[in-house]
N, C-alpha and C positions, 0 to 999 in steps of 0.2 A: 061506863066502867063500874064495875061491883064493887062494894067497899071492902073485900075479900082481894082483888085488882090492886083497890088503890094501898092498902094494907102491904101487899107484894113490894110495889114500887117502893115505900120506905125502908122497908127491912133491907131491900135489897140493896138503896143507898147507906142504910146503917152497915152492912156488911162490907160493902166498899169502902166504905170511910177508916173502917177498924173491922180489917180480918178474922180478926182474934174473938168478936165479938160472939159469944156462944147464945146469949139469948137471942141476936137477930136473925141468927144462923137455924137457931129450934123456931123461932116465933114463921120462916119463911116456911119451913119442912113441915109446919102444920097448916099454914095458907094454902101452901100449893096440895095439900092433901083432899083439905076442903075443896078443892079447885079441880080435884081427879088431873093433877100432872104429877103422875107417880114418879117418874125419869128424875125431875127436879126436886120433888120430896127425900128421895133417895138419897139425893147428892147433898142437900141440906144437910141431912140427919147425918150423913157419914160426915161431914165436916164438923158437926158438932161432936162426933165420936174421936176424929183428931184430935180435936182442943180438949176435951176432956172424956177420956178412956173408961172411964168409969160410970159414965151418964142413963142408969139403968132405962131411963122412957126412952131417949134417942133408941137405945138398944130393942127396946118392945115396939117403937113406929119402925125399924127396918124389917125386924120379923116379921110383923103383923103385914108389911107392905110388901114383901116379897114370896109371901104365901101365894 
């Protein structure tokens, strides 16, 4: 497992644990970018655009990822 992997697995229980979490939420949508699973970058970064609407980099990783 890559520490890029194992990085994943935590975020992803930090986001479980607390939904609301916007850094676990940006911290995943940039692992999984590093990781080329754009699908799940995606979905990260829009969750972090839910919790907070104004988040201009969330806003530049969906642009930049759906070019």
């Amino acid at each position: 497992m890559s520490q890029y992997e194992n990085a994943a697995r935590h975020y992803e229980k930090a986001a479980s644990l607390d939904s609301k979490n916007i850094e676990a939420h940006f911290n995943l949508g940039s692992i999984y970018e590093q990781l080329d699973r754009v699908e799940l970058a995606c979905a990260a970064y829009e969750t972090v655009k839910k919790l907070d609407p104004d988040n201009q980099i969330a806003t530049e990783a969906l642009f930049r990822l759906k070019q």
